[in-house]
N, C-alpha and C positions, 0 to 999 in steps of 0.2 A: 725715463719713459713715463709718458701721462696715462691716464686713466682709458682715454679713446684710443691711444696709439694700444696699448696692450688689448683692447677688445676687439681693436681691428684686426692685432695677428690673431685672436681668439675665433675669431668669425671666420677671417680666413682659413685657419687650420681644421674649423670645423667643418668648412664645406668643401674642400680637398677631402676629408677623411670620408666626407658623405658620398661625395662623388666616387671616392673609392669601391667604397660602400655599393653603390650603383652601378658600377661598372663590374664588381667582381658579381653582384646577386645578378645581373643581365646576361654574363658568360655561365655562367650556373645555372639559369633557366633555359638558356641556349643550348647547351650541352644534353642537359635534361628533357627539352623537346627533343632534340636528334635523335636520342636514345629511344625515345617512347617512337616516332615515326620507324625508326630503324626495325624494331621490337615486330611495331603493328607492321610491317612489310614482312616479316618472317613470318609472322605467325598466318598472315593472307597467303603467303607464296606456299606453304609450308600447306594450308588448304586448300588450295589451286591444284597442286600437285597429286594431293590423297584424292580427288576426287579426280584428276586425269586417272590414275592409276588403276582406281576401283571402274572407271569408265570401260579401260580397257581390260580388263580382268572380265570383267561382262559378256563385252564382246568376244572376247574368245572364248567363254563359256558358251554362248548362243551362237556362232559360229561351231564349236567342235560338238555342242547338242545337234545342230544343224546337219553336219555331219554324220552323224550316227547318225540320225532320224531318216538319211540317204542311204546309208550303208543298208539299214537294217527293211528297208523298204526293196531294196536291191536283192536282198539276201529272200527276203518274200516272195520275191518273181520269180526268181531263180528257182525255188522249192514247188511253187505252183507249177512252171516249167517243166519240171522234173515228172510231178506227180500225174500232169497232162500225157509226159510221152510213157509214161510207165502204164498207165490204162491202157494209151492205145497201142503197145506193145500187145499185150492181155487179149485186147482183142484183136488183133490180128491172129494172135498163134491161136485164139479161141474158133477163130471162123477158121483158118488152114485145118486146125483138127477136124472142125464140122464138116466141111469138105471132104476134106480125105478121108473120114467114115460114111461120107454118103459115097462117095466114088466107090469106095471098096465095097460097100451093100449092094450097089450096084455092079459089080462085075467087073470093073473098069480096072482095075488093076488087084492086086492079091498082095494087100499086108505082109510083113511077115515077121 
């Protein structure tokens, strides 16, 4: 073997090993992005989520404050209500008394 023929398998086996070289660091980088997008997708999705969640957690807090704030508004009317017919109970049996002591001082009929 000559001196060229042996630097030519040299050369070649070197750039086989490189290309090696090249093809395994290119599936390793490859891999290595997949990984990092994969990653950055869970971690986005993974915030998309918390923030639907807390959205809706919101809303039915101000939905069921909403709620109560109807309830207790309700519960209001209904007390003023009350407190309306209870007067005017009051007075009516006020003025039937007043009445019936005037009829009775006058003659009109006799208490007993």
């Amino acid at each position: 073997m000559t001196v060229a023929s042996v630097a030519v398998a040299t050369d070649s086996a070197e750039s086989a090993a490189g290309r090696k070289r090249i093809v395994v660091a290119s599936v390793v980088a490859l891999v290595v992005l997949a990984a990092a997008g994969i990653g950055g997708f869970l971690i986005w999705k993974n915030s998309q989520d918390t923030q639907m969640r807390n959205a809706a957690i919101a809303a039915s807090a101000s939905k069921a404050a909403a709620e109560k704030a109807a309830a207790d508004a309700e519960a209001d009317r209904v007390r003023r209500e009350r407190a309306k017919r209870a007067a005017a109970v009051k007075d009516v049996d006020a003025s039937i008394n007043t009445l019936a002591e005037k009829q009775a001082s006058e003659g009109l009929f006799e208490g007993g």
